[in-house]
N, CA, C and O of each residue as an XYZ file, in Angstrom:
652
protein
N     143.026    185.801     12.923
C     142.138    184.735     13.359
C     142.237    184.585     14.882
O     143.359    184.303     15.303
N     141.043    184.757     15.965
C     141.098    184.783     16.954
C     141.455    183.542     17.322
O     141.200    182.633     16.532
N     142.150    183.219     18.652
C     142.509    181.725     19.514
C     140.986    181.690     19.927
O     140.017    182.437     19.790
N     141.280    180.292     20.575
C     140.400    179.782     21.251
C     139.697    180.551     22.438
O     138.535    180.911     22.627
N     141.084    180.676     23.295
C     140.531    181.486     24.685
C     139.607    182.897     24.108
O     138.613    183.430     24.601
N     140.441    183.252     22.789
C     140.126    184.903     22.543
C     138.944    184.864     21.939
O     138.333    185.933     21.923
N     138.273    183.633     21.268
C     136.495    183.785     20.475
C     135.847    183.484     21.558
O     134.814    184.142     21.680
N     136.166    182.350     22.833
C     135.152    182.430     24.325
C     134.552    183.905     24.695
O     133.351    183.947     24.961
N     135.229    184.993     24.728
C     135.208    186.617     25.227
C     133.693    186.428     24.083
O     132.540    186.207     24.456
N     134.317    186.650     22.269
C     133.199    187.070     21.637
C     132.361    186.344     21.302
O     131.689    186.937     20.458
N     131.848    185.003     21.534
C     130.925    184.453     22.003
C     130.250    184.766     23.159
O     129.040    184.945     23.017
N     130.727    184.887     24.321
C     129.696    185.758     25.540
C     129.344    187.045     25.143
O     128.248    187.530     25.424
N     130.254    187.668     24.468
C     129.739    188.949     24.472
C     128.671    188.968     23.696
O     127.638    189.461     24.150
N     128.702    188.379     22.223
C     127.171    187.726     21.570
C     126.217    187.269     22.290
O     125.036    187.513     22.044
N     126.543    186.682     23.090
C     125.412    185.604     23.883
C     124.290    186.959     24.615
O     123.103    186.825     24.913
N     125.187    188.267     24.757
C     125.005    189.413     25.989
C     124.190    190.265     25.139
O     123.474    191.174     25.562
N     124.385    189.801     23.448
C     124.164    190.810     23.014
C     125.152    192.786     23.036
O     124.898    193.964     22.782
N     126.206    191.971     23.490
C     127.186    193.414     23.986
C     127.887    193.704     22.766
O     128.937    193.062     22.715
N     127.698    194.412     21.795
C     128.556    195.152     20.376
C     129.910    195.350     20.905
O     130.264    195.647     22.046
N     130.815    195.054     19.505
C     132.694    195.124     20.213
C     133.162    195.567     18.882
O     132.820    195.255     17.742
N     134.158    196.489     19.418
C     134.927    196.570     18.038
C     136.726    195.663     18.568
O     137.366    196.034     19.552
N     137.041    194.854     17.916
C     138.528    194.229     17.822
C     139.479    195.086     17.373
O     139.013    196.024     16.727
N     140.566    195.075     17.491
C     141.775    195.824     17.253
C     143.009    194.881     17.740
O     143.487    194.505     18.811
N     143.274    194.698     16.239
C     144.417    193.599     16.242
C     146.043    194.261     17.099
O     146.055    195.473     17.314
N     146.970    193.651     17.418
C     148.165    194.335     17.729
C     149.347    193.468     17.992
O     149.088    192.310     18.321
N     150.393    193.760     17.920
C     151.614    192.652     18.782
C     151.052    192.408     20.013
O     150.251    193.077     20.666
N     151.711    191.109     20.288
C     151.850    190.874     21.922
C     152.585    192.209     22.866
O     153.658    192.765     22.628
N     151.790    192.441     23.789
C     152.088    193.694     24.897
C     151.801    192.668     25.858
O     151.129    191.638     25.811
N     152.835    193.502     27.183
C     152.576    192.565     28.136
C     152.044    194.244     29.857
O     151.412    194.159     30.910
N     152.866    195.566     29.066
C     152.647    196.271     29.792
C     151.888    197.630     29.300
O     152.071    198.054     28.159
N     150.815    198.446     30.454
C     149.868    199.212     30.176
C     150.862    200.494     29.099
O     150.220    201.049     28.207
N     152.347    200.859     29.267
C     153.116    201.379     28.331
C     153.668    200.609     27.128
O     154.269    201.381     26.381
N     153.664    199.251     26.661
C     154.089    198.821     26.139
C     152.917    199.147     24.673
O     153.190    199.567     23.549
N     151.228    198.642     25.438
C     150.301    198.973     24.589
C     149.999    200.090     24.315
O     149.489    200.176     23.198
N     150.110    201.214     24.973
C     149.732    202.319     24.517
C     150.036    202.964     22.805
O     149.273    203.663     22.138
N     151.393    202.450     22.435
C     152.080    202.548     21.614
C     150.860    202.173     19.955
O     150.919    202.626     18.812
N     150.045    201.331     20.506
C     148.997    201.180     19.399
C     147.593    201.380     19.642
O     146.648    200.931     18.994
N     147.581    202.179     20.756
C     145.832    202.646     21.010
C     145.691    203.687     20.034
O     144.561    204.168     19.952
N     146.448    204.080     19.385
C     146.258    205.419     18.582
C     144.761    205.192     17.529
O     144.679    204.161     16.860
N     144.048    205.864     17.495
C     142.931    205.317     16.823
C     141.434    204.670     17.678
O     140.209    204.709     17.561
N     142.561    204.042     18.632
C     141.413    203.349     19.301
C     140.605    204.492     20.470
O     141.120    205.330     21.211
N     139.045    204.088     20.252
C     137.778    205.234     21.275
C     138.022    204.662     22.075
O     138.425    203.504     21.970
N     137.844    205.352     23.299
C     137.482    205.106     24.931
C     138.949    205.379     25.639
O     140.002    205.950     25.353
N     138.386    204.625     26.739
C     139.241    204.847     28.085
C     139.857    203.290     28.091
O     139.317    202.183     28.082
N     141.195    203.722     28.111
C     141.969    202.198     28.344
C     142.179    201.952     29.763
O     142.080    202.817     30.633
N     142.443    200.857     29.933
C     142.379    199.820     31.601
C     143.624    199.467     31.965
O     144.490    199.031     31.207
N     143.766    199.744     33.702
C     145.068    198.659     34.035
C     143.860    198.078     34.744
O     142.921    198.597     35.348
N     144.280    196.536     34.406
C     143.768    195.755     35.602
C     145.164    194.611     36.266
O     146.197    194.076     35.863
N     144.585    194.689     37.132
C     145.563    194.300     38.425
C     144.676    192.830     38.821
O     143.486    192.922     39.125
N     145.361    191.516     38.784
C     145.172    190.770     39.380
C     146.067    190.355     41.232
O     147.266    190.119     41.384
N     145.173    190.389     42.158
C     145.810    190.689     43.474
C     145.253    189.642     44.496
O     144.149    189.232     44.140
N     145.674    189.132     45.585
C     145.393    188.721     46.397
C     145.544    189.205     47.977
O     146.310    190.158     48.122
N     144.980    188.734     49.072
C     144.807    189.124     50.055
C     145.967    188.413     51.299
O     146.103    187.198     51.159
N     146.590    188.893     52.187
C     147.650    188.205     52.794
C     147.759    186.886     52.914
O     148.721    186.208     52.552
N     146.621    186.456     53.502
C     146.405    184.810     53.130
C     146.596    184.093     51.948
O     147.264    183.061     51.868
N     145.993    184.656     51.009
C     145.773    183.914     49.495
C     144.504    183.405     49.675
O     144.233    182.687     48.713
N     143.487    183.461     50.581
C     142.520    182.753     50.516
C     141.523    183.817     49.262
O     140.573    183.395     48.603
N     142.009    185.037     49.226
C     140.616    185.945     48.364
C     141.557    186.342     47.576
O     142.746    186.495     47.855
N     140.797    186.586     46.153
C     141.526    187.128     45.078
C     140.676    188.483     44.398
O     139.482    188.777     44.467
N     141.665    189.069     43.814
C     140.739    190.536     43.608
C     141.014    190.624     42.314
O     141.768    189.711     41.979
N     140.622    191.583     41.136
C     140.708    191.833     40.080
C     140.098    193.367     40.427
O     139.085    193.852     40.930
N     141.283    193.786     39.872
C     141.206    195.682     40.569
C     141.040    196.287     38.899
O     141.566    195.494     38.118
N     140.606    197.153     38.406
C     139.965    197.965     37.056
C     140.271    199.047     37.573
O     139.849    199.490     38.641
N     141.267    199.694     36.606
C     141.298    201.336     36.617
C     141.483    201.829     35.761
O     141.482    201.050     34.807
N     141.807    203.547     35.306
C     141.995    203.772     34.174
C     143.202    203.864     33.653
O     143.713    204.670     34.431
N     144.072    203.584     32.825
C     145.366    203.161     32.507
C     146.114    203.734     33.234
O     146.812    202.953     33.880
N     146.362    205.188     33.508
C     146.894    206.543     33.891
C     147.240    206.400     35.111
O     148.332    206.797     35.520
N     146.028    205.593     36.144
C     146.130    206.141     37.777
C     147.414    205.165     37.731
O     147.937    204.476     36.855
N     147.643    205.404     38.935
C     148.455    204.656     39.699
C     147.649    204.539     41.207
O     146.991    205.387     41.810
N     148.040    202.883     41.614
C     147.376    202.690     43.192
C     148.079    202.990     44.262
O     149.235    202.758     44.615
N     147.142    203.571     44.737
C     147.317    203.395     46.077
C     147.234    202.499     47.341
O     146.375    202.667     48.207
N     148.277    201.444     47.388
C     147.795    200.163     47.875
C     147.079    200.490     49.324
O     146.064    199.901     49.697
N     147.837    201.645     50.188
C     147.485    201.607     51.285
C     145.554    202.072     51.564
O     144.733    201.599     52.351
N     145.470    202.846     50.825
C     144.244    203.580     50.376
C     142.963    202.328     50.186
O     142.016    202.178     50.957
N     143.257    201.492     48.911
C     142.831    200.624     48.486
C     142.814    199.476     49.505
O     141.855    198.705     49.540
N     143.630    199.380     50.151
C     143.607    198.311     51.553
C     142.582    198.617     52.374
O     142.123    197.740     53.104
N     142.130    199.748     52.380
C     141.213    200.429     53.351
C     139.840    200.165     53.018
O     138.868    199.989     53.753
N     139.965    200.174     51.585
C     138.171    200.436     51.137
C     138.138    199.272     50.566
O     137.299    199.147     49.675
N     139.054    198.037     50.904
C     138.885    196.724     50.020
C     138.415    195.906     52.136
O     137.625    194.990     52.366
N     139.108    196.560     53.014
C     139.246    195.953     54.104
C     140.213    194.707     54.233
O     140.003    193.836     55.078
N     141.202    194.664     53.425
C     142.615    193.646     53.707
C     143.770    194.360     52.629
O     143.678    194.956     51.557
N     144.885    193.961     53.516
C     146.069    194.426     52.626
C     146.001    193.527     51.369
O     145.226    192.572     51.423
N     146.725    193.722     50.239
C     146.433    192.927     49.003
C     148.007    193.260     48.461
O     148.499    194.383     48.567
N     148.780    192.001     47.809
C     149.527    192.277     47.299
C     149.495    191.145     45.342
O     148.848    190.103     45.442
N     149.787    191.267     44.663
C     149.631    191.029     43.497
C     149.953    189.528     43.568
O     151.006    189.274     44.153
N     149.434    188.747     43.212
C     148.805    187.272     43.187
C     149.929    186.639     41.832
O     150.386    187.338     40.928
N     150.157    185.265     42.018
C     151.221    184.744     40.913
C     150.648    184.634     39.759
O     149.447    184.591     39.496
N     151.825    184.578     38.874
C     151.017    183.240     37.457
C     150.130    182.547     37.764
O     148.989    182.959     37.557
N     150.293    181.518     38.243
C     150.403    180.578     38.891
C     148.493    180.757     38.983
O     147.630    180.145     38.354
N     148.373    181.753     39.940
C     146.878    181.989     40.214
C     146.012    182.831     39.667
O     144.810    182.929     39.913
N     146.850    183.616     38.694
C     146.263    184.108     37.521
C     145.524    183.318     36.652
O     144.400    183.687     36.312
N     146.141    181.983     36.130
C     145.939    180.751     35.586
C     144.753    180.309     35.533
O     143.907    180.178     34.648
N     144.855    180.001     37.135
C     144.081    178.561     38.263
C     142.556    179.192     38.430
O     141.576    178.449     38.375
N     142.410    180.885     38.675
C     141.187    181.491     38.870
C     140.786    182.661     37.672
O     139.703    183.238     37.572
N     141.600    182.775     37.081
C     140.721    183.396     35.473
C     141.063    182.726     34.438
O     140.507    182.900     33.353
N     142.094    181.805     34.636
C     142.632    181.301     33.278
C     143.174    181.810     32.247
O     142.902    181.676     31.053
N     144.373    182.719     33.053
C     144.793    183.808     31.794
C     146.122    183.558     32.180
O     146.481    182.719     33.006
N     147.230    184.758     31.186
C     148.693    184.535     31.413
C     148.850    185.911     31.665
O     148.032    186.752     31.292
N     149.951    186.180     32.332
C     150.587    187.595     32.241
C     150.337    188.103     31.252
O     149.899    187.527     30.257
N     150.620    189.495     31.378
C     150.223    190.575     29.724
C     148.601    190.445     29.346
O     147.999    191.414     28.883
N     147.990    189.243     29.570
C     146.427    189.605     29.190
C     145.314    189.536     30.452
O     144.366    188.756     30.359
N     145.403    190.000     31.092
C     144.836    190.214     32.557
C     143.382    191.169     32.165
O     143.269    192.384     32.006
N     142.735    190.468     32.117
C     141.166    191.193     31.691
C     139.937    191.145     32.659
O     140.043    190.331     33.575
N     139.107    191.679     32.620
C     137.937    191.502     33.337
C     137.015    190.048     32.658
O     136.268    189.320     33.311
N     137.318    189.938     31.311
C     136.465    189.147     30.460
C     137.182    187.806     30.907
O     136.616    186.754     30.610
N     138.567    187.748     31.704
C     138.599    186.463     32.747
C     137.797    185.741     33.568
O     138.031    184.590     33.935
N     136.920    186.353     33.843
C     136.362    186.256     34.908
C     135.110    184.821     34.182
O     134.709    183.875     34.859
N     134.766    185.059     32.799
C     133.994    184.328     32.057
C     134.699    182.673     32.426
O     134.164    181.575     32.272
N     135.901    182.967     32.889
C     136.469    180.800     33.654
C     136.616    181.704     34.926
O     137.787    181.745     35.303
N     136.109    182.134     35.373
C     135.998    182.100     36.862
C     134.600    181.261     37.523
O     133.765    181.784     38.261
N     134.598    179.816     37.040
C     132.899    179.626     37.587
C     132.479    179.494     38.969
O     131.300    179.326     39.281
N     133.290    179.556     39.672
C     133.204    179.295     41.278
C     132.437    181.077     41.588
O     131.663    181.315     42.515
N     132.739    181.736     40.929
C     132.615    183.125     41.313
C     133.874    183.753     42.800
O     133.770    184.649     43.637
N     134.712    182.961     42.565
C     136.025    183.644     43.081
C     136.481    184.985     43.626
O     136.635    185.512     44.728
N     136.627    185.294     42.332
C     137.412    186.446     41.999
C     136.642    187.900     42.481
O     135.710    188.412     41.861
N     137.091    188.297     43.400
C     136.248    189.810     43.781
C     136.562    190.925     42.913
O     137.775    191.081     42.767
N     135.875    191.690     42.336
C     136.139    192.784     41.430
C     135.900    194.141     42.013
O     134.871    194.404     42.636
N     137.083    195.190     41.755
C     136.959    196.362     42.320
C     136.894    197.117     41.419
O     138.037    197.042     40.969
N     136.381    197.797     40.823
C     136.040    198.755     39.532
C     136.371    200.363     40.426
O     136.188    200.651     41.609
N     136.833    201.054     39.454
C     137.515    202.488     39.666
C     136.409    203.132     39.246
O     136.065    203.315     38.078
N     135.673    203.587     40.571
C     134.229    204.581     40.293
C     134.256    205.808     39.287
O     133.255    206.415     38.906
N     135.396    206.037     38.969
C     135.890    207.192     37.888
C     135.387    206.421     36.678
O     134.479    206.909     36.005
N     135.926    205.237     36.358
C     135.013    204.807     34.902
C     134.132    204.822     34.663
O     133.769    204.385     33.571
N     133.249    205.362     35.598
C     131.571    205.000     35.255
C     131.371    206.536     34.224
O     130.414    206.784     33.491
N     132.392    207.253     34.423
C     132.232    208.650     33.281
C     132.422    208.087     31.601
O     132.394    208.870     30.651
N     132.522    207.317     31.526
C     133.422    206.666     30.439
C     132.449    206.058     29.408
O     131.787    205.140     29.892
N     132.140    206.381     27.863
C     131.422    206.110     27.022
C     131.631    204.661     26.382
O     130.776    203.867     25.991
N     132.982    204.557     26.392
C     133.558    203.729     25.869
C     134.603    203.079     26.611
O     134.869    203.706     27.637
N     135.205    202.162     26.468
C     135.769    201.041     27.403
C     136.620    200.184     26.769
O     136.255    199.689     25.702
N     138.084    199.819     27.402
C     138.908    198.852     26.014
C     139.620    198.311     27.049
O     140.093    199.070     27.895
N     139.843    196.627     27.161
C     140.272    195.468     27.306
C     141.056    194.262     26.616
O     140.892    193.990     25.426
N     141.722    193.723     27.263
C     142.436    192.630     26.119
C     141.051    191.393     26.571
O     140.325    191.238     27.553
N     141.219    190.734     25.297
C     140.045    189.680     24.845
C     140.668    188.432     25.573
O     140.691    187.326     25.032
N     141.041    188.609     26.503
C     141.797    186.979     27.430
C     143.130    186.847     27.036
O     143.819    185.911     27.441
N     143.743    188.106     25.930
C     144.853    187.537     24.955
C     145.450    188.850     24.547
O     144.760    189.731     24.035
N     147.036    189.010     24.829
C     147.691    190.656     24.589
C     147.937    191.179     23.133
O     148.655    192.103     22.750
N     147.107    190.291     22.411
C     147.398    190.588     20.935
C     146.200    190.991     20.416
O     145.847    190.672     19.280
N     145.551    191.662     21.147
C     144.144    192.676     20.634
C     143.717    193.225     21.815
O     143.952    192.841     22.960
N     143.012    194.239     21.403
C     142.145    195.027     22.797
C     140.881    195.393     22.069
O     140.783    195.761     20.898
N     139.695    195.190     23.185
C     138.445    195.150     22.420
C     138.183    196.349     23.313
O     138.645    196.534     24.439
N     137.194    197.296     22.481
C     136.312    198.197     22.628
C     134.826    197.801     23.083
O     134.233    197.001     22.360
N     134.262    198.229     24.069
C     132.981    197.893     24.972
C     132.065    199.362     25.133
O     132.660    200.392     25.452
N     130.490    199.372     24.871
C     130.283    200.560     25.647
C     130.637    200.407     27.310
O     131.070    199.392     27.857
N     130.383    201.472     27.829
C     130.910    201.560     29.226
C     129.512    200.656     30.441
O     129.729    200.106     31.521
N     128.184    200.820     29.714
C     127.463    200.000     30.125
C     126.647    198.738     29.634
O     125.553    198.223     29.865
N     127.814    198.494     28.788
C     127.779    196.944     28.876
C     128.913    196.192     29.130
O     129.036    194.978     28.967
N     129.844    197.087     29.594
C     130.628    196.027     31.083
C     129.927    196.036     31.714
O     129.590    194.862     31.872
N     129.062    196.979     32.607
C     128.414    196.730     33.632
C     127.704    195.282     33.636
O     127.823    194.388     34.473
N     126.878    195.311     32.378
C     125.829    194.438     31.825
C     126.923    193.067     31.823
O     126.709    192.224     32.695
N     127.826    192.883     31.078
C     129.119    191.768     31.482
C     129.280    191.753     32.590
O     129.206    190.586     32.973
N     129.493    192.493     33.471
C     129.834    191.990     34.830
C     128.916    191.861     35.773
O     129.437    191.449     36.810
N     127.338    192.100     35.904
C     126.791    191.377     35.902
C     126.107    190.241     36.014
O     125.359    189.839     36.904
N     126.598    189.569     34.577
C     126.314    188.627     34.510
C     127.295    187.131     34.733
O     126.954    185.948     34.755
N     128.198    187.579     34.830
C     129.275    186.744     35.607
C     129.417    186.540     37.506
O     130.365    186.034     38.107
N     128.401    187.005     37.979
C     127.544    186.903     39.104
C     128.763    186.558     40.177
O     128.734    185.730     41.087
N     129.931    187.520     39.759
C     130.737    188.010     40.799
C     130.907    188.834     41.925
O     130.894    189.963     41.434
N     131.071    188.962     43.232
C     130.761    190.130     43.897
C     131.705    191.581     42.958
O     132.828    191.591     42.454
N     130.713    192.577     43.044
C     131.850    193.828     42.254
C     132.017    194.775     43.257
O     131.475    194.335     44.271
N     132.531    195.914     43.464
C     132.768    196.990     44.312
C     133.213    198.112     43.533
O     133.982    197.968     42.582
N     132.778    199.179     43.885
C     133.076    200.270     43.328
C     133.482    201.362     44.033
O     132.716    201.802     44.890
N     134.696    201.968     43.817
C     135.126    202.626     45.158
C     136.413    203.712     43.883
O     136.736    203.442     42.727
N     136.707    204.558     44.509
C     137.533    205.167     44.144
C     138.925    205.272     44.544
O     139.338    205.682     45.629
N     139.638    204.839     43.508
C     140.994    204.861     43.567
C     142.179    205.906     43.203
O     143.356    205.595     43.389
C-alpha cells in the first residue's frame, strides 16, 4: 500500500497521463544497496544527486545513469558554479524528500520552481527509465519520454549536458 508522499508521484503521473510500472522493495538508501533488486526490472536506473551551489542560494538536482560517476570539476564548468551536495535539511525544505529517496518526481513539492535540474544527455538513449516514487521502498519504471513530458511540466529550469 503506497504512503501518502508515494500516491502524490502516481496521481501526477495519472494526471500526465504518463503509464508506470511499481516495483515494490526494502528500504535502500544507496545506488549499490538497490541494485541488489533491479533484477527483473526494464530500463536504465538513476543516481540522482541533490546539490547546492557555494552560497546555498541555488539548488540542483543532477540525473545520471546509475554507473557514471561525477565529475564535480567538469560539471562545475557546464553548470557555471562549484556545487557541493546540499543537507537533509534542504533536501526536505525544497523537494520534500529524505535521504535514500532523492527523485526527480520531488520536484512535484518544489512549487517555487527552485530546484535547477541537470539531466545526463546520455539518457536521452534510454527507452525506459526507473526512479524511487518520493520513497526508497519502490522504484517506478517511466518511458524515457515521459520524463521529459514530467519534467516539463513541473516548469523547472532543466539542462542537459553531459556528464
Amino acid at each position: 500500500m503506497p504512503t501518502e508522499t508515494e500516491q502524490n508521484v502516481y496521481d501526477t503521473l495519472d494526471q500526465l497521463n504518463i503509464s508506470y510500472q511499481r516495483h515494490e522493495h526494502p528500504p535502500v538508501y544507496t545506488v549499490d544497496e538497490a541494485a541488489k533488486y533491479w533484477k527483473g526490472i526494464p530500463g536504465v536506473h538513476c543516481k540522482n544527486l541533490f546539490m547546492k551551489n557555494q552560497k546555498g542560494k541555488t539548488h540542483y538536482l543532477v540525473v545520471m545513469k546509475d554507473s557514471k560517476k561525477v565529475d564535480f570539476k567538469g560539471l562545475a564548468k557546464v553548470v557555471g558554479e562549484k556545487l557541493s551536495f546540499a543537507s537533509e535539511g534542504r533536501l526536505e525544505t525544497y523537494l520534500g524528500l529524505k535521504t535514500g529517496a532523492v527523485s526527480p518526481f520531488g520536484l512535484i513539492n518544489d512549487e517555487q520552481h527552485e530546484v535547477k535540474v541537470v539531466v545526463d544527455s546520455d539518457l536521452k538513449a534510454a527507452k525506459k527509465i526507473n526512479f524511487h516514487p518520493n520513497v526508497n521502498t519502490a522504484t517506478v519504471t517511466i518511458a524515457y519520454e515521459d520524463f521529459e513530458k514530467f519534467l516539463d511540466s513541473c516548469g523547472n529550469s532543466v539542462q542537459y549536458v553531459r556528464i
